[in-house]
C-alpha positions as CSV (number, residue, x, y, z in Angstrom):
1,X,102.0,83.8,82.8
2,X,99.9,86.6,81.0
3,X,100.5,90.5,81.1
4,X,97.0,90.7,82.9
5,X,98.5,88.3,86.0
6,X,101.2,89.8,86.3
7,X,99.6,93.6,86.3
8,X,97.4,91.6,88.8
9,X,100.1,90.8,91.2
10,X,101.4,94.6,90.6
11,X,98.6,95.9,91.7
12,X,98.2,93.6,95.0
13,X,101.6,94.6,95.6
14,X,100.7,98.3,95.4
15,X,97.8,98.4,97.1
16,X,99.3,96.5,100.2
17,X,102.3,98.8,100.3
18,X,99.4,101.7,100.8
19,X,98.0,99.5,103.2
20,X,101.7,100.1,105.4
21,X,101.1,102.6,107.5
22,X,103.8,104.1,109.8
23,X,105.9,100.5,108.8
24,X,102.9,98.7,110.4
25,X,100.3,97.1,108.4
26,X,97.0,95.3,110.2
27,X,95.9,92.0,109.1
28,X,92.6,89.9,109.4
29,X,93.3,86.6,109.2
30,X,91.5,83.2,108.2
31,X,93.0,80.1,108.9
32,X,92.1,76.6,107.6
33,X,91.0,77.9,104.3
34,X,91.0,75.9,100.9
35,X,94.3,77.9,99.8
36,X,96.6,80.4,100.9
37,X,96.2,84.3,99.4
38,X,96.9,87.7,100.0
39,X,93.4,90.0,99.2
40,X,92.5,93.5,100.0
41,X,89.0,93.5,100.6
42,X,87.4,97.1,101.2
43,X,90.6,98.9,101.6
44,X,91.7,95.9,104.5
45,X,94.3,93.4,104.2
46,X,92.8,89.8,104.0
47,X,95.0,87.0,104.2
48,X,93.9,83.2,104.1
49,X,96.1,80.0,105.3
50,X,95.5,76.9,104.7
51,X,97.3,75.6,107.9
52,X,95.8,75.3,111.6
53,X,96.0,78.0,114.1
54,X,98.0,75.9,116.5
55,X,101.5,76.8,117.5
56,X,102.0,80.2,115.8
57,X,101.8,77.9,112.4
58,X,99.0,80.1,110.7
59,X,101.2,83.0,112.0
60,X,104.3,82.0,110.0
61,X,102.8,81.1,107.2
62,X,101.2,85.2,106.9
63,X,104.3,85.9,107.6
64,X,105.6,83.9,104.2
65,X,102.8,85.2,102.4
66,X,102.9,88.8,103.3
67,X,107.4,89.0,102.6
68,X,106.2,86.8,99.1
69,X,103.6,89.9,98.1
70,X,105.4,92.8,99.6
71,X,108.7,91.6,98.2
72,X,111.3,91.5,101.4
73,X,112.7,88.9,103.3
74,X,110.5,87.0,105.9
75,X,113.1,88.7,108.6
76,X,111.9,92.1,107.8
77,X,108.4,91.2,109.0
78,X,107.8,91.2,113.0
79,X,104.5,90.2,114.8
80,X,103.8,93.5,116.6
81,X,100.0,92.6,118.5
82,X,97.9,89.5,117.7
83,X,99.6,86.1,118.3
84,X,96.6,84.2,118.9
85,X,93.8,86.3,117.4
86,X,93.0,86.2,113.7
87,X,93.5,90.4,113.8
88,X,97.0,91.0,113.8
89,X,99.6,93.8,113.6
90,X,102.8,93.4,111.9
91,X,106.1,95.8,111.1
92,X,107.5,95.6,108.2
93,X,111.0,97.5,108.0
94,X,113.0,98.2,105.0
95,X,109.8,99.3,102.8
């Protein structure tokens, strides 16, 4: 992995910790995409899933995504408002 990526994934990181507001972040969501990824687009969190939204599965899988980029455990992340819309608000404790 080059210095660039890795800067890359740094700077992700960053920029969705300053996205955390208040230990709540919102999140726009887009399932069924051709791969999973964590973007900020225009100062908003963007986060594509590959899975269907059926079940809470597209839910869980943010939920992997975001604790993967942000760097906590999967427990520290709660579904505050948004279980079956693709806008969502989650908490995220021990930031």
């Amino acid at each position: 992995m080059s210095n660039t990526a890795l800067s890359d994934k740094d700077k992700l990181q960053a920029d969705l910790r300053a996205a955390v507001q208040e230990n709540t972040v919102h999140v726009r969501v887009t399932p069924k995409a051709s791969r999973n990824a964590v973007l900020m687009q225009d100062g908003a969190v963007r986060v594509y899933v590959t899975c269907v939204p059926e079940n809470g599965k597209a839910t869980k899988e943010v939920v992997k995504l975001l604790a993967k980029t942000l760097g906590v455990s999967k427990s520290q992340i709660a579904l505050l408002r948004g279980a079956i819309s693709r806008d969502k608000v989650f908490q995220i404790t021990g930031l």
